[in-house]
C-alpha positions in Angstrom: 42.1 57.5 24.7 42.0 57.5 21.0 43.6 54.5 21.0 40.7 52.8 23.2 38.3 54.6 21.3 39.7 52.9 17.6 39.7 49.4 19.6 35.8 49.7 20.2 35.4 51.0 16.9 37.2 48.3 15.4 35.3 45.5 18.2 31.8 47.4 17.1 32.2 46.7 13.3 33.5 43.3 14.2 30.2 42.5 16.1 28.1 44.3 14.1 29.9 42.1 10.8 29.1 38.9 13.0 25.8 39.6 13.9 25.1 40.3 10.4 26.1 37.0 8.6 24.9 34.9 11.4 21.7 36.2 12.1 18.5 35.2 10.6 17.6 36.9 7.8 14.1 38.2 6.9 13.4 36.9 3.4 10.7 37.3 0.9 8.5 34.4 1.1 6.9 33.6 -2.6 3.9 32.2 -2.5 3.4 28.8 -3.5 1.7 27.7 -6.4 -1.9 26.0 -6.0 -2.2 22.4 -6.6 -4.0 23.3 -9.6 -1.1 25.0 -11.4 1.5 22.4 -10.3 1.0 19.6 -12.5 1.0 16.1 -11.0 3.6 13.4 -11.6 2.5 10.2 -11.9 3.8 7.5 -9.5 3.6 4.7 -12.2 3.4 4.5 -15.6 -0.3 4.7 -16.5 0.5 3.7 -20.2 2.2 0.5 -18.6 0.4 -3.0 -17.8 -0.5 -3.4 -14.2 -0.3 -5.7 -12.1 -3.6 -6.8 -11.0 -6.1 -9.3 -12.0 -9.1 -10.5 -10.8 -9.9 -12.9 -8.1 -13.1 -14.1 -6.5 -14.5 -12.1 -3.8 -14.9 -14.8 -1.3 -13.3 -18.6 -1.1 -14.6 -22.1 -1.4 -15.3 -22.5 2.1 -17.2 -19.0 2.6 -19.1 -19.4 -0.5 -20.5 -22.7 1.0 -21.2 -20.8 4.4 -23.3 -18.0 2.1 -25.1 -20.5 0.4 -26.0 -22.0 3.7 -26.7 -19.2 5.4 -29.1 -17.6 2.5 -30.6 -21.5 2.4 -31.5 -21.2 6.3 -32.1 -17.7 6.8 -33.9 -15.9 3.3 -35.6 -13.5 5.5 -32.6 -11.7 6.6 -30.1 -10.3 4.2 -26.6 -11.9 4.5 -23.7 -9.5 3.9 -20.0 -11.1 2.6 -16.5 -8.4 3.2 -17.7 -5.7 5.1 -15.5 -3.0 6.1 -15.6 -3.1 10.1 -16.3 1.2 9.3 -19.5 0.4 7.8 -21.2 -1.4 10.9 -19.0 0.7 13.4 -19.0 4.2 14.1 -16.2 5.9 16.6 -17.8 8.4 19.8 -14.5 10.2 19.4 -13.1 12.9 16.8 -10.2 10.6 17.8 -8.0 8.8 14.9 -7.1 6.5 17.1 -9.9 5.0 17.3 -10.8 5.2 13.6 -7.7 3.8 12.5 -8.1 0.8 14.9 -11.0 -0.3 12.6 -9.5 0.9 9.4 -8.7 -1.6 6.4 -10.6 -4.3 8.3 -13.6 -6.4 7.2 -16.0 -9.2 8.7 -16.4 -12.1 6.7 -20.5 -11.7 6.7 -22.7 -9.4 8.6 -26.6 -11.0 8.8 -29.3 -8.0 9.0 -32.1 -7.9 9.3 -34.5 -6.3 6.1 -33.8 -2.2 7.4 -29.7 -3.4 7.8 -29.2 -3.4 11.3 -26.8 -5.6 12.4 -28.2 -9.0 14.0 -25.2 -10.5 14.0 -21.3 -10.7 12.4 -19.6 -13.7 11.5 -15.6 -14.4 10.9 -15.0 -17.8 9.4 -11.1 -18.5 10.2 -8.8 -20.2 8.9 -5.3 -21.0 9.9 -3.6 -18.0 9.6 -5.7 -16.7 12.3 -3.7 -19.2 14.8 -1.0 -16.7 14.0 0.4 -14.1 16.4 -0.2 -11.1 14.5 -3.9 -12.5 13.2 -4.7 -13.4 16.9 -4.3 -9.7 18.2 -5.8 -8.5 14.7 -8.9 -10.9 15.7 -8.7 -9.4 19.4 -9.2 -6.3 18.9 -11.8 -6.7 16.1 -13.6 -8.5 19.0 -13.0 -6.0 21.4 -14.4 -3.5 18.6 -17.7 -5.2 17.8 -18.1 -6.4 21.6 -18.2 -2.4 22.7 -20.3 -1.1 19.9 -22.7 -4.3 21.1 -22.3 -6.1 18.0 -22.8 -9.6 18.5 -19.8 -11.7 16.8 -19.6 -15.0 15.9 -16.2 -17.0 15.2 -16.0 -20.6 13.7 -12.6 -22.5 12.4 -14.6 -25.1 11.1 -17.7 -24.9 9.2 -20.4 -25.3 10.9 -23.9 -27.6 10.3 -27.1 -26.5 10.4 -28.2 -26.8 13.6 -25.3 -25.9 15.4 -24.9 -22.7 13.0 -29.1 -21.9 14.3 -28.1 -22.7 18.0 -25.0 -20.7 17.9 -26.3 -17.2 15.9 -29.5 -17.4 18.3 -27.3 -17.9 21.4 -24.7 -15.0 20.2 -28.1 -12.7 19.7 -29.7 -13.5 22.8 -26.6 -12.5 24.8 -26.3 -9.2 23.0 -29.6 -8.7 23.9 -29.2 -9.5 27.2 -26.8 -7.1 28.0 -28.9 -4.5 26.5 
């Protein structure tokens, strides 16, 4: 009997050893300091050069649609690289939805004198006939088309009349489905 009684002595301090060094221990949290007391570490060098320099904020070919589209319409105000978040607005608390319009622009946005949107306009180029550009460019379309933005694409620039014949037809449709 004594002899059963040392072995579950012996197995109780065994378990109780175990237990010890492999269970979770409660520790003493610290708190963490504030952002304000930690101080920041600079990714890059701010004493360094940079590398950025300045470019124009639209190309040949869309400053010659601006000019020609202040030249035919001077009653409205023409817009040039406007974030798609300024003209759209998400009807969820979603970030889906936000981030599907994030970091994207519209090459000009017409208003008319209290800035609503008449109408946006994308001048492409070739790198829209890429893969990537095309779904970029689809769901921007999808975006505008749902918030009934009336959009606007050309590859080439367009003249005169067919630039009047085209805005007009692109805000009589929006209006239509109104």
């Amino acid at each position: 009997m004594i002899k059963m009684l040392m072995w579950l002595f012996v197995l109780g301090i065994t378990y109780a050893v175990v237990m010890a060094t492999t269970g979770k221990k409660q520790r003493r949290r610290q708190p963490k300091p504030s952002h304000e007391d930690t101080p920041r570490k600079p990714v890059i060098n701010l004493d360094a050069p940079w590398a950025y320099k300045q470019k124009s904020v639209l190309t040949a070919r869309e400053q010659q649609l601006y000019y020609r589209l202040l030249n035919t319409y001077p009653e409205l105000i023409v817009l040039t690289q406007v974030a798609l978040s300024s003209v759209l607005d998400t009807t969820s608390y979603e970030y889906t939805w936000r981030n599907i319009i994030d970091k994207k622009s519209i090459d000009f946005v017409i208003c008319k004198i209290d800035f609503s949107v008449v109408v946006a306009i994308e001048l492409d180029d070739k790198t829209h006939e890429r893969a990537d550009r095309k779904y970029a460019d689809t769901r921007k379309n999808k975006a505008l088309e749902t918030a009934g933005v009336p959009l606007v694409r050309w590859a080439a620039m367009p003249g005169v009349q067919q630039m009047d014949q085209e805005l007009a037809d692109a805000v009589l449709q929006n209006i239509r489905k109104r």
